[in-house]
Every structure is written in C-alpha cells, then in structure tokens.
LODOVO-389193 format. One line per field, with one value per residue: residue in one letter; z, x, y of N, C-alpha, C in turn. Coordinates in steps of 0.02 Angstrom, whole numbers, plus 32768, in hexadecimal, padded with zeros to 4 digits. Example, Ala and Ser with C-alpha at 12.3 -4.5 7.8 and 13.67 -1.06 7.14 Angstrom:
BEGIN
resn	c(a_s)
n_pz	c(8186_8162)
n_px	c(8294_8282)
n_py	c(7EE4_7F90)
ca_pz	c(8186_8165)
ca_px	c(8267_82AC)
ca_py	c(7F1F_7FCB)
c_pz	c(8186_818A)
c_px	c(8294_8285)
c_py	c(7F5B_8002)
//
This chain:
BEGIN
resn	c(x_x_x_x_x_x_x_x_x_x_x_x_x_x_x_x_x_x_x_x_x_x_x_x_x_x_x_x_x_x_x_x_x_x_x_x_x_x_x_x_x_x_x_x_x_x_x_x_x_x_x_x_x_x_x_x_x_x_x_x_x_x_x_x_x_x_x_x_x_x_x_x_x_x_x_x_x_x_x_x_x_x_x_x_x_x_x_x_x_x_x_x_x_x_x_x_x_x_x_x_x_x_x_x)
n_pz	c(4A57_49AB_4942_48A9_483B_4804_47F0_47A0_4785_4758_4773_474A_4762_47D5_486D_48ED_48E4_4892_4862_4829_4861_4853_4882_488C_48D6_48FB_487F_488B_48CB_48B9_48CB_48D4_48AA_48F0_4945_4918_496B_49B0_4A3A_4AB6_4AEB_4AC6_4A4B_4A26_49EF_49F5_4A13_4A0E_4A3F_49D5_49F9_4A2A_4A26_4A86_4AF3_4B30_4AF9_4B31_4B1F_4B10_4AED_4A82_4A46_4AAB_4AE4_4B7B_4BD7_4C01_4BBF_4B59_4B09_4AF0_4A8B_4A23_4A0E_49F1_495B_492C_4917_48E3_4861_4828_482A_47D8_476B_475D_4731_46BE_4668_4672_4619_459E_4575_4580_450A_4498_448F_4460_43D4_438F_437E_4338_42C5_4295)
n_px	c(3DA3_3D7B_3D3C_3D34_3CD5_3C70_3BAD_3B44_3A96_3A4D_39AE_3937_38C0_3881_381E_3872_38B1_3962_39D1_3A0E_3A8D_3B05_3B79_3C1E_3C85_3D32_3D3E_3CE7_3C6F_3BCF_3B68_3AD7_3A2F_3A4C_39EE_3A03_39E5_3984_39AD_3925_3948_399A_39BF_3A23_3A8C_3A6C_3A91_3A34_3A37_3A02_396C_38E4_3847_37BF_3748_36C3_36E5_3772_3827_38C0_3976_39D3_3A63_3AE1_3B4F_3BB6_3BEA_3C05_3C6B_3C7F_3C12_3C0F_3C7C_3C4F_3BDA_3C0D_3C5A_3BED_3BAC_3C0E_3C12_3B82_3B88_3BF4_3BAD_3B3B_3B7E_3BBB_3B43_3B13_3B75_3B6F_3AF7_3B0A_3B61_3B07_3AA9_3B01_3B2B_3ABA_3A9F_3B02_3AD0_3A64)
n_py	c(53DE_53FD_548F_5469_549A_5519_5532_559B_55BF_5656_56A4_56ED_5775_573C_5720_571C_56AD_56B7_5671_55D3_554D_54E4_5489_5429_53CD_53B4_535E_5302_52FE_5328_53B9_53DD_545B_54D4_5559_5602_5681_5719_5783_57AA_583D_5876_587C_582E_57A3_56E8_5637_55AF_5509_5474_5421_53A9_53A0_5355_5300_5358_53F5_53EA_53FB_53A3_53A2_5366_5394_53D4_5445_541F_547F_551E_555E_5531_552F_55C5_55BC_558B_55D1_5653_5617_5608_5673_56C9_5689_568F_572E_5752_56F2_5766_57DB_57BA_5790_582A_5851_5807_582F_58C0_58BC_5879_58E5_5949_5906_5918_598F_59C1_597B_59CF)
ca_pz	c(4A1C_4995_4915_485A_4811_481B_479A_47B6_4766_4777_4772_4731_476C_4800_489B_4913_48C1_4883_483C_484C_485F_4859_48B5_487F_4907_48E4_4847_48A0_48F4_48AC_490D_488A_48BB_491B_492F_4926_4984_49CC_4A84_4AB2_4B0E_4AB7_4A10_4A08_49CB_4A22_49E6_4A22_4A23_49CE_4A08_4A08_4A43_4AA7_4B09_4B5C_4AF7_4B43_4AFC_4B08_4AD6_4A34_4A5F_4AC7_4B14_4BC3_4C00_4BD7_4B93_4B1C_4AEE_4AD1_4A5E_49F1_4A03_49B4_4933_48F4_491A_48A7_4804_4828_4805_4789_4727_4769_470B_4663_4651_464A_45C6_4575_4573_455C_44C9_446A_4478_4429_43AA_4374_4379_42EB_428F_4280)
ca_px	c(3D7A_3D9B_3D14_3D3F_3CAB_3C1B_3B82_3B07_3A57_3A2C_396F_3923_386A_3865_3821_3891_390F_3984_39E1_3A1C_3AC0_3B19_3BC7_3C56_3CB6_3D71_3D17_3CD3_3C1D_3BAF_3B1F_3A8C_39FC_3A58_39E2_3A16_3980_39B2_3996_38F1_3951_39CD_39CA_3A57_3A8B_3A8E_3A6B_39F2_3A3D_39CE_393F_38A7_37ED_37B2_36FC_36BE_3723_37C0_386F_38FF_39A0_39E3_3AA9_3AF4_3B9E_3BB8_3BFC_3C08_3C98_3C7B_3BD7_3C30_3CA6_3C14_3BAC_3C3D_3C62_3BA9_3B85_3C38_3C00_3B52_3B9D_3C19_3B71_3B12_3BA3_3BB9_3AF4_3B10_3BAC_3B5F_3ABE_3B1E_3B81_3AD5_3A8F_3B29_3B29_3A72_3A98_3B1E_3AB0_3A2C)
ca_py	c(53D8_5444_549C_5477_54B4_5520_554E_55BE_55D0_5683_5682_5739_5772_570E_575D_5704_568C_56EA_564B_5585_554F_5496_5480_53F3_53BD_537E_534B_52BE_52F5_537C_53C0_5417_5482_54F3_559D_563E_56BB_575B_579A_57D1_5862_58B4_5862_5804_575D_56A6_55FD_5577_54BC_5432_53EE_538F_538C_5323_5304_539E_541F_53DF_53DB_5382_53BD_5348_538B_540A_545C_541E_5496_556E_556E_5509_5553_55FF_55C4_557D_5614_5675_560C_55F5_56B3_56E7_567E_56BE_5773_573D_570B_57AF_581C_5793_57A4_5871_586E_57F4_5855_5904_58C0_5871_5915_5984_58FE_5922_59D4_59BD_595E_59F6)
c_pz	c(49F5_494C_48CB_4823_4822_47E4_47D1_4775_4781_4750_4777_4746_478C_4846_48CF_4904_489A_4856_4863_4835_486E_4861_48B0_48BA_4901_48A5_4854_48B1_48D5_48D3_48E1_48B8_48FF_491D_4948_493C_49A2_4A0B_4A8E_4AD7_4B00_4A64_49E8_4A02_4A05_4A0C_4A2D_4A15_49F6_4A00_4A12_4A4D_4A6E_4AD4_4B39_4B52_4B20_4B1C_4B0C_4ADD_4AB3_4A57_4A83_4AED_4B59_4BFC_4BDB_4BAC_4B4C_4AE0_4ABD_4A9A_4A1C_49D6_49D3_497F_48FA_48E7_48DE_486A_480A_4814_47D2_4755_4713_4727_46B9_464B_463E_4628_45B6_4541_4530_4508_4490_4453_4465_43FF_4376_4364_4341_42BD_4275_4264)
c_px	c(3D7E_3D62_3D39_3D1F_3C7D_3BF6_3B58_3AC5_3A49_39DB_395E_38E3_3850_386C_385C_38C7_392A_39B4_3A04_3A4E_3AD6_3B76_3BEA_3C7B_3CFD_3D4C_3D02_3C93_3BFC_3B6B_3B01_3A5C_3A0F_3A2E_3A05_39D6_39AA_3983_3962_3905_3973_39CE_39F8_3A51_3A86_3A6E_3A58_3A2A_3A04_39CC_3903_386B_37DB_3761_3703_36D7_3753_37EB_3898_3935_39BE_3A39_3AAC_3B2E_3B97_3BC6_3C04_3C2F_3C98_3C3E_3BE6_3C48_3C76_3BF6_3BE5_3C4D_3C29_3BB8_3BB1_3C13_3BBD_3B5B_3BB0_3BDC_3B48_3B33_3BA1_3B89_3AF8_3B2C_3B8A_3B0E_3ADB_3B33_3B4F_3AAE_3AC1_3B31_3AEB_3A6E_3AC7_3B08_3A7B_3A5F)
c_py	c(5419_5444_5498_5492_54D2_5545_5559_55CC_5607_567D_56E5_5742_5749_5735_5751_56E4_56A3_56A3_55FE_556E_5502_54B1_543E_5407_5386_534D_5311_52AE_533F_5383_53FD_5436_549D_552B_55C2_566A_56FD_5754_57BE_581B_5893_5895_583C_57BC_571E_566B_55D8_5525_5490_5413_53E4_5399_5362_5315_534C_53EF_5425_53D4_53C3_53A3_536A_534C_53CC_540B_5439_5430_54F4_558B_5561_5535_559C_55F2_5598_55A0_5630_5664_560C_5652_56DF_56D4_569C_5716_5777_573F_574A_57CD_57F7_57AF_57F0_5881_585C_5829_58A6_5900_589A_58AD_5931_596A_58FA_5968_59D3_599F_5987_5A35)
//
C-alpha cells in the first residue's frame, strides 16, 4: 500500500494538538482526523489514529496500521508535510512582513 497523498492542518495556539492530518492511500482509501500531539517527554512529534467515544469514556480505534512498520512509514509521512507547512507558514509569514516594510 502506497501513500499518494497527505494534508496537514497545522492548528496555531493549541495547547496540545499541534495539528490534523488526512492520508490517501493508492488514491483509493483516505483516513481523516489524523492528530498530530507531541510527547509529553521530550517534545517531539507522533500522531494519534482516529477514533471515537464510546460509553464510559472509552474509545475505539476508527482505522489503524497493523502492524509497526507500517505505522512508521505513516508517522513520517504525516510528520514531513507537517514541517513542510511549519517552514511555508514562516516564508510565507517572513515574505508578508518585508512586503509591508516596502510599503512604509
């Protein structure tokens, strides 16, 4: 199974989710409300599968890898475009502010 797509929602001023990510598979199966949270330990990255509620605050897992490998090569793919946007968001950023500064 092979990833064709992935989008990320980075999510700004949130104490914990850091952002939410949807995954195309062989452009055939996509799997949405992936989170992104960081490690309560060192601060790094790792996503959350979907899923739901249930009586008792219980969840259920919605979809998930079945195995680690698999998982990995998910994590990496969300966790790259998740950067990719990180750095867009600061050109984009950098280059709104030096064009406000030639406008004064």
């Amino acid at each position: 199974m092979t990833i064709t797509k992935v989008t990320v929602n980075v999510l700004a001023n949130r104490q914990r989710l850091r952002g939410v990510a949807s995954v195309v598979f062989d452009d055939c199966l996509k799997v949405r409300d992936i989170l992104i949270l960081p490690k309560e330990n060192n601060g790094s990255l790792y996503i959350a599968m979907p899923n739901k509620k249930i009586a008792d605050n219980h969840f259920i897992s919605l979809a998930y890898p079945v195995n680690a490998e698999f998982r990995d090569v998910i994590e990496k793919a969300v966790l790259a475009e998740y950067q990719k946007q990180l750095e867009q968001g600061a050109a984009e950023s950098a280059s709104s502010t030096s064009n406000m500064e030639d406008d004064v």
